[in-house]
DOGULUM-783393 format. One line per field, with one value per residue (C-alpha): residue in one letter; chain; y, z, x. Coordinates in nm, 2 decimals, padded with zeros to 4 digits. Layout:
res c(a/...)
chain c(A/...)
c2 c(Y/...)
c3 c(Z/...)
c1 c(X/...)
***
This chain:
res c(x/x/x/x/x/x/x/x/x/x/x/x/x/x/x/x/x/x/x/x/x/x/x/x/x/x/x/x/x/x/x/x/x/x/x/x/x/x/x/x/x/x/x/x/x/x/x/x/x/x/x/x/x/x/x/x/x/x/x/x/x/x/x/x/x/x/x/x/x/x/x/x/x/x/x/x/x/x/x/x/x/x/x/x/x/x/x/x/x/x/x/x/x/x/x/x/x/x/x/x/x/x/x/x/x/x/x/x/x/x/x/x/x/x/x/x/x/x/x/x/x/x/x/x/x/x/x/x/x/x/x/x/x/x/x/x/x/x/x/x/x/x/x/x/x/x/x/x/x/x/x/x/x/x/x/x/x/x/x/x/x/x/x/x/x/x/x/x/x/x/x/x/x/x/x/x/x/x/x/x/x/x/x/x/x/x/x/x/x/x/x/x/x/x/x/x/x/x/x/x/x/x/x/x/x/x/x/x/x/x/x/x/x/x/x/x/x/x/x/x/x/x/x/x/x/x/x/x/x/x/x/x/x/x/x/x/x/x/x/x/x/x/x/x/x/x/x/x/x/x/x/x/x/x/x/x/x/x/x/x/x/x/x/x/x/x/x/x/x/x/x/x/x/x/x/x/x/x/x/x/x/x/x/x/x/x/x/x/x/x/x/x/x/x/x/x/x/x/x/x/x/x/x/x/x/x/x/x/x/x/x/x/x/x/x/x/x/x/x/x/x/x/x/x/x/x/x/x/x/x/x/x/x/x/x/x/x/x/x/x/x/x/x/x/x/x/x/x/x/x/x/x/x/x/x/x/x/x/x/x/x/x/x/x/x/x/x/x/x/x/x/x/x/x/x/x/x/x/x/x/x/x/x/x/x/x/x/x/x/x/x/x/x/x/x/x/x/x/x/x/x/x/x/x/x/x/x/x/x/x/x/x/x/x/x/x/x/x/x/x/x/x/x/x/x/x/x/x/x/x/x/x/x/x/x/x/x/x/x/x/x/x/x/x/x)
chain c(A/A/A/A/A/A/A/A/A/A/A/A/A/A/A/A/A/A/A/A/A/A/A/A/A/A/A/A/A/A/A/A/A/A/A/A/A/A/A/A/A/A/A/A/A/A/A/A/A/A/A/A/A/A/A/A/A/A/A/A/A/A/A/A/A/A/A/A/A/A/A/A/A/A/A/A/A/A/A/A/A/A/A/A/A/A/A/A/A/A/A/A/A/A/A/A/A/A/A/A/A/A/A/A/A/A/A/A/A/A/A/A/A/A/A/A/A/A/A/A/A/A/A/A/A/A/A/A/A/A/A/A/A/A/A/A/A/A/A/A/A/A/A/A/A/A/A/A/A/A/A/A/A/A/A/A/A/A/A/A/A/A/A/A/A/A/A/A/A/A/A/A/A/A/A/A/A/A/A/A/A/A/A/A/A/A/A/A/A/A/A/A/A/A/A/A/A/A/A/A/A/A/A/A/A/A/A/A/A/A/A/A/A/A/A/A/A/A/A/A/A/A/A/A/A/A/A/A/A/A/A/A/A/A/A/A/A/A/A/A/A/A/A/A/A/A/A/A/A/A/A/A/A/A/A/A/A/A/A/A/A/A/A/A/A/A/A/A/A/A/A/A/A/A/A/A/A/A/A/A/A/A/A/A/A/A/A/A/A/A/A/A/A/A/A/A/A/A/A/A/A/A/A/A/A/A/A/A/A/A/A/A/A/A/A/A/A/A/A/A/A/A/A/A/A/A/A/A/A/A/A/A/A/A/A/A/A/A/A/A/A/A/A/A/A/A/A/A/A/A/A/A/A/A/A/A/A/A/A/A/A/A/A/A/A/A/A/A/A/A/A/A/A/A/A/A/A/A/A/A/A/A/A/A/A/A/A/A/A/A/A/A/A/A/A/A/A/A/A/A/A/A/A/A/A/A/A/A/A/A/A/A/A/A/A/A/A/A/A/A/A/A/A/A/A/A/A/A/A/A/A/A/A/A/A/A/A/A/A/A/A/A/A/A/A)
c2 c(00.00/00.21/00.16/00.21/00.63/00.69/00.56/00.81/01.10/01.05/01.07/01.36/01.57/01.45/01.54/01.90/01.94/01.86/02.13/02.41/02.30/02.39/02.69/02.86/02.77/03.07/02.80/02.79/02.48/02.31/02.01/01.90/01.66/01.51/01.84/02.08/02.28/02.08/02.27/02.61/02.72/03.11/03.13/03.02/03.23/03.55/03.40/03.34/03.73/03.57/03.69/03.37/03.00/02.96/03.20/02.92/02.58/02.40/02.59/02.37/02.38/02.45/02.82/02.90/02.77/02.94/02.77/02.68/02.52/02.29/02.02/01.98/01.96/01.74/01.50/01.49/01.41/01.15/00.91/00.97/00.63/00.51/00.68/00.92/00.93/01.27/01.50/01.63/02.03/02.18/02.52/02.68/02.99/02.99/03.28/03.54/03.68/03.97/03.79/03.85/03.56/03.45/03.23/02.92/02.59/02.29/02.00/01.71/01.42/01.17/01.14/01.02/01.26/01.18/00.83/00.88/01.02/01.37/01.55/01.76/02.00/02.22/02.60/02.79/03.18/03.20/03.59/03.75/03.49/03.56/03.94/03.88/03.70/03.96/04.21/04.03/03.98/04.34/04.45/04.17/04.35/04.69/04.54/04.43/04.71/04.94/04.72/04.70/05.08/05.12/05.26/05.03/04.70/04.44/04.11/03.79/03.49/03.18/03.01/02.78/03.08/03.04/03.37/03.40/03.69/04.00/04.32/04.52/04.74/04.49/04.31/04.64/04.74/04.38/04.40/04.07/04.06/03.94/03.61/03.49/03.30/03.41/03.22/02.92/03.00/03.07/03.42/03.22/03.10/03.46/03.58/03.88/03.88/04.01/04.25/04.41/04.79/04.75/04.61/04.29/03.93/03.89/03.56/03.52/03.39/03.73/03.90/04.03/03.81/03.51/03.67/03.78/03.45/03.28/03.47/03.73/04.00/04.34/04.48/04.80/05.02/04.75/04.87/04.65/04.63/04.40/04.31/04.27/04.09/04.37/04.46/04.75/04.77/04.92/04.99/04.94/05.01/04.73/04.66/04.33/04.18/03.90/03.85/03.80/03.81/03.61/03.32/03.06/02.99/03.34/03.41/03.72/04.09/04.30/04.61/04.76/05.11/05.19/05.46/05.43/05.77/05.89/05.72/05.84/06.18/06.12/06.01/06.31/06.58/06.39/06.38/06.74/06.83/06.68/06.72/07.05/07.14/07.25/07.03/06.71/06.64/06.64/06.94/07.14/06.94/06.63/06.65/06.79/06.52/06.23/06.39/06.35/06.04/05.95/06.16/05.97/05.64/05.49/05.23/05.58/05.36/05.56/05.87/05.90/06.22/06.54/06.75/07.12/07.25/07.64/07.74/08.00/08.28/08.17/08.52/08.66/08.43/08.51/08.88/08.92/08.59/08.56/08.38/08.09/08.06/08.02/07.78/07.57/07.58/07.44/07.18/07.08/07.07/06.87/06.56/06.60/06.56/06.27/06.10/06.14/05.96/05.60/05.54/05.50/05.84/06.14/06.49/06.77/07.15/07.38/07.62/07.89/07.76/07.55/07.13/06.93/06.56/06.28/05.97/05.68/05.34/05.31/05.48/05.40/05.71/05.69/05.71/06.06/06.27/06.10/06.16/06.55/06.54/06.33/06.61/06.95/06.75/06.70/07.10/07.22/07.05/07.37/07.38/07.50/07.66/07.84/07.91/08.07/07.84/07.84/07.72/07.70/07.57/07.49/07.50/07.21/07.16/06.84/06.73/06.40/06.24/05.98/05.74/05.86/06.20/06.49/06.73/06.85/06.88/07.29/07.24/06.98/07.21/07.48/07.34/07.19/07.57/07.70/07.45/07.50/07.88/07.83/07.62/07.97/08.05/08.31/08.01/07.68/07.36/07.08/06.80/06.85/06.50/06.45/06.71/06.59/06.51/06.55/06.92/07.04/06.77/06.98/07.01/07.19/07.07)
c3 c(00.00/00.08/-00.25/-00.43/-00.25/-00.33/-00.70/-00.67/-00.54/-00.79/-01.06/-00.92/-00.88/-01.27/-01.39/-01.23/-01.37/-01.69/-01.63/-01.49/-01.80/-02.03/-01.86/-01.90/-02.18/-02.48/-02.72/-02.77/-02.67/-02.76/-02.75/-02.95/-02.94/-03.22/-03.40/-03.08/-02.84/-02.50/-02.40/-02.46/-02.26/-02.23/-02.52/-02.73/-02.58/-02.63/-03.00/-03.12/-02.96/-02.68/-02.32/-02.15/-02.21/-02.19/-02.56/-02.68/-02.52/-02.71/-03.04/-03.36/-03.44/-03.80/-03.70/-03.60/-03.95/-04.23/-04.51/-04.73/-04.44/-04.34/-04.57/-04.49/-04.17/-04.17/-04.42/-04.16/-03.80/-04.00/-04.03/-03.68/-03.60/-03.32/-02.93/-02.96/-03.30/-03.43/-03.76/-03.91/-03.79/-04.08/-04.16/-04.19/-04.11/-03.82/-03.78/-03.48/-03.33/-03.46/-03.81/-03.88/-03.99/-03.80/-03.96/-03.73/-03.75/-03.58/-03.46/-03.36/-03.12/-03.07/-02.69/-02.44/-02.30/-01.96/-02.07/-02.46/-02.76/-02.89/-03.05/-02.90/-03.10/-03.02/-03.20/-03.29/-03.39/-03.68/-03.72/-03.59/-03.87/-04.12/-04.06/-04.08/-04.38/-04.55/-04.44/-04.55/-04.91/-04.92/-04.84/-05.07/-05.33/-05.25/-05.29/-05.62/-05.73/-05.62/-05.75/-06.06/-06.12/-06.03/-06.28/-06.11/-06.19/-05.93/-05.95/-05.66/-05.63/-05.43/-05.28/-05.57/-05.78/-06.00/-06.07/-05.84/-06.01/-06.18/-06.24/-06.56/-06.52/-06.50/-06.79/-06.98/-06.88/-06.91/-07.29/-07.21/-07.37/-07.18/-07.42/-07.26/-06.99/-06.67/-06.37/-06.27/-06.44/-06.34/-06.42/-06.71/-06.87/-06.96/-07.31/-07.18/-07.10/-06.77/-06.85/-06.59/-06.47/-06.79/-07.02/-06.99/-06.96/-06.58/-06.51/-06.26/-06.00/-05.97/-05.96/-05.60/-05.57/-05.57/-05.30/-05.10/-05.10/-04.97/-04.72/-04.65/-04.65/-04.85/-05.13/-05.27/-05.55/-05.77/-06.11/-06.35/-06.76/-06.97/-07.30/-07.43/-07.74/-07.94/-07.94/-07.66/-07.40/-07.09/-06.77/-06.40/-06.05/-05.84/-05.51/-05.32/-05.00/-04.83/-04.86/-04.53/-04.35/-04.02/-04.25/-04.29/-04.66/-04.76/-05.09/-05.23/-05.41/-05.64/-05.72/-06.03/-06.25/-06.57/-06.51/-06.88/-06.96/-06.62/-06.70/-07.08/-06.91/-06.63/-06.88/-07.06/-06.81/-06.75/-07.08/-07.14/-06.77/-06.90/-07.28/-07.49/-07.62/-07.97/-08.03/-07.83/-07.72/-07.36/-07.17/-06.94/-06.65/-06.76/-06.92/-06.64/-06.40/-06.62/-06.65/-06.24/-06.25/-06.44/-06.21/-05.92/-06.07/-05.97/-06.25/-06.47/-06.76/-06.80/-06.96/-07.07/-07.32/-07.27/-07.59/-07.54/-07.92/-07.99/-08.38/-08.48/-08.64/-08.49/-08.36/-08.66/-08.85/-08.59/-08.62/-09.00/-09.03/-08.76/-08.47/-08.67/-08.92/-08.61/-08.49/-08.79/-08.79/-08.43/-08.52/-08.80/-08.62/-08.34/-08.57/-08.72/-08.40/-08.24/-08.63/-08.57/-08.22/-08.12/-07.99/-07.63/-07.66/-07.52/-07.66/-07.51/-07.58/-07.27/-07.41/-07.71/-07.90/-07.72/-07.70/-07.47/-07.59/-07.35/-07.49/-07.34/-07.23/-07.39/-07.73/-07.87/-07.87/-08.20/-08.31/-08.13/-08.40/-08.66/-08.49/-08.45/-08.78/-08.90/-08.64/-08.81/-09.17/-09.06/-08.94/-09.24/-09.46/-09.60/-09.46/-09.64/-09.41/-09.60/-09.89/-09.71/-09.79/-09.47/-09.41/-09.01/-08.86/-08.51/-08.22/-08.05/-07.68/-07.54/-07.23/-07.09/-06.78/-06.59/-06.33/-06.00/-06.12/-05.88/-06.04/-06.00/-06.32/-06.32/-06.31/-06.63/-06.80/-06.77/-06.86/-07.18/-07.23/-07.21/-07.49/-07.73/-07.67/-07.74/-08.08/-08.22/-08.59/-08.41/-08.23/-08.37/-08.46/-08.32/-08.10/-07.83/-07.72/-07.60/-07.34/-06.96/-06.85/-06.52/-06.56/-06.63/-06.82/-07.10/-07.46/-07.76/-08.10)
c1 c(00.00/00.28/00.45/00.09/00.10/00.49/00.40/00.10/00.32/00.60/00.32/00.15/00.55/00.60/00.25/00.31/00.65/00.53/00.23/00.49/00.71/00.43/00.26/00.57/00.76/00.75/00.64/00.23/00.11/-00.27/-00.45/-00.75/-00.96/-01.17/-01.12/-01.23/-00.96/-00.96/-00.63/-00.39/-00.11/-00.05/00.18/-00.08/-00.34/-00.04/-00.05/-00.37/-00.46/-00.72/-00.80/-00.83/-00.80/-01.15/-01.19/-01.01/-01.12/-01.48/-01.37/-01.30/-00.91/-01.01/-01.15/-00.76/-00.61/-00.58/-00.84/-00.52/-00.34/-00.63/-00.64/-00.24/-00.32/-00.56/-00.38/-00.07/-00.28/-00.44/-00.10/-00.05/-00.25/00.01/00.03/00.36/00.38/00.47/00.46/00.72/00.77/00.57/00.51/00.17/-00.02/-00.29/-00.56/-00.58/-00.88/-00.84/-00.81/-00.42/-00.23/00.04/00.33/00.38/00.58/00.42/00.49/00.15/00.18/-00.08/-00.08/-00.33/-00.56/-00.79/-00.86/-00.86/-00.62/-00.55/-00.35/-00.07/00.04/00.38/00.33/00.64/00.63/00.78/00.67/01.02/01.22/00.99/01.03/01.45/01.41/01.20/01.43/01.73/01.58/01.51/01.86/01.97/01.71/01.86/02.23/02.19/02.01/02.28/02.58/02.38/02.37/02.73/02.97/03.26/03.26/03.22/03.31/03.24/03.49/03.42/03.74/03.80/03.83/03.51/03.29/02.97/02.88/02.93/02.73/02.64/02.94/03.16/03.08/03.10/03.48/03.58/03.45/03.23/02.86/02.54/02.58/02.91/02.88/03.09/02.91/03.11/03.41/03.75/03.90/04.17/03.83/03.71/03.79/04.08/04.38/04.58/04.90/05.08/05.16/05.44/05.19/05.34/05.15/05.02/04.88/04.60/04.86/04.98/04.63/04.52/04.21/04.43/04.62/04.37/04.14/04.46/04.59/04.29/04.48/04.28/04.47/04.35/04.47/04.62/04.72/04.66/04.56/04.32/04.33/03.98/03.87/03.74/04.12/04.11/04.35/04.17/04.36/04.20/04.27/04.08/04.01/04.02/03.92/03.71/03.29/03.25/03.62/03.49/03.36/03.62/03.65/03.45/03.43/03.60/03.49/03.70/03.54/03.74/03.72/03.84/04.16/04.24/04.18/04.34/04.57/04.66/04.58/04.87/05.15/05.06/05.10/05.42/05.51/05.45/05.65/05.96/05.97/05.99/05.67/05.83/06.07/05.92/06.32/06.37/06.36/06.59/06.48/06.47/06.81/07.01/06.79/06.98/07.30/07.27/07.18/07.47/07.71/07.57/07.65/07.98/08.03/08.03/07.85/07.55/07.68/08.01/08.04/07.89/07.80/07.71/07.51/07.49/07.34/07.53/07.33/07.03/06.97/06.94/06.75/06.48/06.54/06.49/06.24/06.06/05.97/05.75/06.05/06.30/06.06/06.08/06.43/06.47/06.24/06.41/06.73/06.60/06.47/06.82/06.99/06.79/06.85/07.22/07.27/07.19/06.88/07.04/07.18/06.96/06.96/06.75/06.67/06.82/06.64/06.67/06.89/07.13/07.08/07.27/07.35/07.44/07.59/07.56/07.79/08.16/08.21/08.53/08.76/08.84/08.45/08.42/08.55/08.34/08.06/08.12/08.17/07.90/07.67/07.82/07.76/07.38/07.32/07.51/07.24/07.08/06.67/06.40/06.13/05.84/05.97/06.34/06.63/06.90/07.19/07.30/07.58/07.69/07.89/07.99/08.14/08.25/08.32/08.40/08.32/08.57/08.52/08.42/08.29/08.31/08.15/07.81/07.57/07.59/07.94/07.95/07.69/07.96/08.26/08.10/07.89/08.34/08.42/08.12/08.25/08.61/08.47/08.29/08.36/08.60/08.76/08.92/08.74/09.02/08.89/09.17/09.10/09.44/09.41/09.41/09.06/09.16/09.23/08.91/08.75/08.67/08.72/08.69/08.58)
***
């Protein structure tokens, strides 16, 4: 008898548990019984918008399902023919007092209920997930529509290298039509090709994205060009970093714009800072910035002869002619020079009408004279320049440079200005090349 009231006690402890477990849990909880309510916890009172249990209990379970979630329902408690077997959690929508629908997922136990079977049924909210979800897609909406309308181009990588995707911009700089496929292909499958800041091949090995999907590291401001297959060359600057940097694995994003015109626009502000804008030879400052380079190296390879040009007459020709006709000449003059010296030699306009030639490596001593010679032969050629035939000739100062070059470029300049001086018509024309370079490093031709 004893054992009977301790077997009754325990029952009564579990059976209250099991009450406090379910009064209290934030799940909604129901039972029904041949189709009618027999039982709702508080969360499903909360859920279904009621005052009190009692709002709930005699009504058919049907009046809180949506009509297109019955038959479902139905179909589903009807294979539950066994005590404790259970549905799959399905989702479906019930119906509120107040006639709002409420996303649910459910799960249905046929369980014994004071002396016969119902159906249990476990109600979770799905209302907060469904509202994440919908906000997610609409910032996933808003995200494509803005990468969409971008002017850069922005291109997705998974891990294994292989395009995700790519928007309308991209496709566009990259010279690739809506036909070709890019989705699921790797970056050597495209139809471009990868050069380098020197226009040189690059292969994808040596593009950022590869870096950055294997170490994670960001790389911005990469320089880089692409050789499209309507035959343009188009130069980017790109950006690359991880998807999502605290996802192992994370796919990758380069976002990419076209610098091509910057970039013509750039080498041309350069080109015009250190070239002469009539003659296109290399101007004062760019001249006397590679005669210091030379100075500074210690091999003494770079430049090895120093050639200071004068016209003589020059002054005149502008005086009676004019300036457009002195132009002329100086153009002339200049194509005549740079067709006179190797191609590794560099001759620049100091301004007026004096040129400074650099010549470069180790020219044979002997070959010095012939090519003063072979120079004055070339000015003396008479020019025609709107309709005036001229003759001009010129003065040429040399001056060589030896190892371990002390002097400074102002100083060279000078020293070679003395000797194109001392070889004035007034002067003499003799290369004194056997003069002591160590003197002054200057001669006379």
């Amino acid at each position: 008898m004893g054992e009977t009231n301790t077997d009754a006690a325990s029952a009564e402890q579990l059976a209250q548990r099991y009450r406090s477990l379910v009064e209290h849990t934030p799940d909604a909880i129901c039972v029904h019984e041949a189709g009618t309510v027999v039982f709702a916890n508080p969360a499903m009172v909360r859920l279904l918008g009621a005052e009190t249990p009692d709002d709930l209990l005699g009504q058919p379970i049907t009046r809180f399902v949506h009509p297109e979630s019955i038959p479902a329902m139905l179909d589903r408690i009807a294979q539950l023919t066994a005590e404790g077997a259970a549905s799959p959690p399905t989702e479906m929508d019930l119906v509120r007092f107040d006639g709002r629908t409420v996303p649910v997922q459910t799960v249905s136990v046929l369980t014994a209920w004071q002396d016969a079977l119902a159906y249990q049924v476990v109600v979770h909210d799905l209302t907060a997930q469904r509202a994440a979800e919908a906000s997610a897609r609409r910032a996933e909406a808003h995200f494509t529509t803005v990468v969409s309308q971008l002017e850069e181009g922005v291109l997705v990588v998974d891990p294994r290298g292989r395009v995700e995707s790519i928007n309308p911009a991209g496709r566009r700089i990259l010279g690739i039509d809506d036909a070709t496929p890019v989705i699921g292909h790797v970056i050597d499958e495209l139809p471009l090709a990868l050069l380098d800041r020197n226009g040189q091949p690059m292969s994808t090995a040596r593009h950022p994205m590869a870096h950055t999907l294997a170490t994670g590291e960001a790389v911005t401001q990469f320089i880089f060009g692409v050789e499209r297959t309507d035959g343009q060359q188009v130069w980017l600057s790109c950006n690359c970093r991880l998807l999502n940097p605290d996802t192992p694995h994370s796919s990758g994003v380069s976002s990419f714009a076209d610098i091509t015109e910057f970039r013509a626009s750039r080498r041309q502000l350069e080109y015009q800072a250190t070239h002469d804008a009539l003659t296109g030879l290399a101007n004062r400052s760019l001249i006397l910035s590679q005669l210091a380079a030379a100075l500074a190296d210690e091999d003494g390879s770079l430049v090895t002869t120093v050639l200071f040009i004068d016209l003589d007459g020059f002054k005149a020709i502008n005086d009676t002619l004019g300036h457009a006709i002195g132009d002329t000449v100086l153009q002339i003059v200049a194509q005549r020079l740079q067709r006179a010296l190797r191609a590794e030699d560099l001759v620049g306009r100091l301004g007026g009408d004096e040129f400074l030639v650099l010549l470069s490596g180790h020219p044979d001593r002997a070959d010095l004279p012939g090519l003063i010679e072979r120079l004055r032969t070339t000015m003396a050629e008479p020019i025609i320049a709107r309709g005036h035939r001229l003759e001009v000739s010129a003065s040429i100062g040399i001056t060589e440079l030896g190892p371990h070059e002390h002097r400074t470029p102002e100083a060279v300049l000078h020293d070679a200005d003395l000797a194109m001086y001392r070889d004035k018509p007034s002067g003499h024309r003799e290369l004194g090349l056997g003069q002591n370079r160590r003197s002054n490093n200057t001669h006379a031709s």
